[in-house]
C-alpha positions, 0 to 999 in steps of 0.5 A: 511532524517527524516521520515515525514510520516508513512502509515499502509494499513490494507486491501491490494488496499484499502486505508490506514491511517497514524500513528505516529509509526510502528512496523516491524517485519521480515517479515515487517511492523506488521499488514500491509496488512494482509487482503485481498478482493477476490472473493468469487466465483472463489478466486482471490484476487483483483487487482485493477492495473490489472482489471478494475472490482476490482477498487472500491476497492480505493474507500475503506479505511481501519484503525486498530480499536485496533487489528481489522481492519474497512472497510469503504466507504462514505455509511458504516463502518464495521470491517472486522469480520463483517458478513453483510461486505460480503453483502455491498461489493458484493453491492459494487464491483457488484459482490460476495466478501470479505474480508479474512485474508491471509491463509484463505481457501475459497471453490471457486467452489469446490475447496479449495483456501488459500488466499495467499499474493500479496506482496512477492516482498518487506515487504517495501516501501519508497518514498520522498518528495522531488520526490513527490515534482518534480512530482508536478512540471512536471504534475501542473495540475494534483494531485500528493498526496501521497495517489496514491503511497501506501507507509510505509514511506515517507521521507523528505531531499532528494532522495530515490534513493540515497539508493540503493547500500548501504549495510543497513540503519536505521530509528529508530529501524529498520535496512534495506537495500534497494532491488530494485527501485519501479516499478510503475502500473496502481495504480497510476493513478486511480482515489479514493476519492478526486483524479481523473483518471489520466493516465498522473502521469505514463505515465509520471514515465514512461518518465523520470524515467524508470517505478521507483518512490520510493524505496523497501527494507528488513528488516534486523533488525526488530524495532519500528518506529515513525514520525520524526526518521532520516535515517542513512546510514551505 
């Protein structure tokens, strides 16, 4: 399998861009989801899968302009140190939030908050084309991009289910080993630009593939990745 697509998500549930490389470190991919949307009143961190109200959110998109990652929507661009940001977002969402790096400490009604990650579960996420491909062929009237998945890597040349149970595998200079399948959420299915609402793409995850579509994994060796690199298994 070679790797066709990298994707890097500035701000976490916003969407993200594509990029020729990546740099991963123990954690995971550097510089990947490390800001977060939260409201500013009671400092929860938005969860567009979970709550209807933090949707708009995938109407967002984030890319790194050097170190400093930009918001944008069809109305605006703002980086993120931005102070007027705050104000189009709460305009946004309908509500008070922003956007805060995690560790942040927001005063939420008196109390003190860090904001803290939602992605503990796995530092990467991979998917394949040709699952991408099988989707599209069991849903032909609905838009199955790659964009509703959120992925770091998006393979060409198979399967990724064929990863588990391997002890490691490698992709450029990364050495990983897959954890565990993708369990998918409502994020598949909400509408963002250029796609509609579609609850029929995870309903039907649900029917012919347990709730999984792709794959987690966890850096064992951390590297540099770049679009075109084969995975070799060991």
């Amino acid at each position: 399998m070679i790797a066709e697509q990298l994707w890097q998500y500035p701000v976490a549930s916003l969407g993200g861009q594509p990029v020729e490389h990546i740099e991963t470190g123990e954690e995971g991919i550097k510089g990947d989801r490390d800001f977060f949307v939260v409201d500013l009143v009671t400092g929860e961190v938005a969860a567009p899968e979970r709550q209807a109200r933090w949707r708009p959110a995938l109407q967002l998109r984030a890319y790194r302009d050097g170190s400093v990652p930009v918001v944008t929507s069809p109305k605006w661009t703002h980086p993120v140190d931005d102070p007027h940001l705050d104000e189009v977002l709460s305009e946004h969402f309908g509500f008070r939030c922003g956007i805060r790096a995690t560790g942040a400490i927001i005063d939420a009604r008196g109390r003190r908050i860090v904001v803290g990650s939602r992605y503990n579960v796995s530092p990467l996420h991979l998917i394949s084309l040709d699952d991408v491909e099988a989707l599209r062929q069991a849903l032909p009237n609905s838009d199955i991009e790659i964009r509703r998945f959120r992925p770091n890597i998006v393979m060409d040349g198979g399967g990724t289910d064929q990863l588990i149970g391997r002890a490691t595998f490698s992709i450029g200079g990364l050495m990983a080993a897959a954890t565990e399948p993708t369990k998918r959420c409502g994020m598949t299915m909400i509408a963002q630009p250029g796609l509609g609402e579609d609850p029929e793409i995870l309903r039907m995850i649900v029917r012919t593939r347990s709730r999984c579509f792709g794959v987690y994994a966890t850096v064992i060796g951390a590297g540099t990745i770049s679009v075109g690199d084969r995975l070799l298994t060991n």
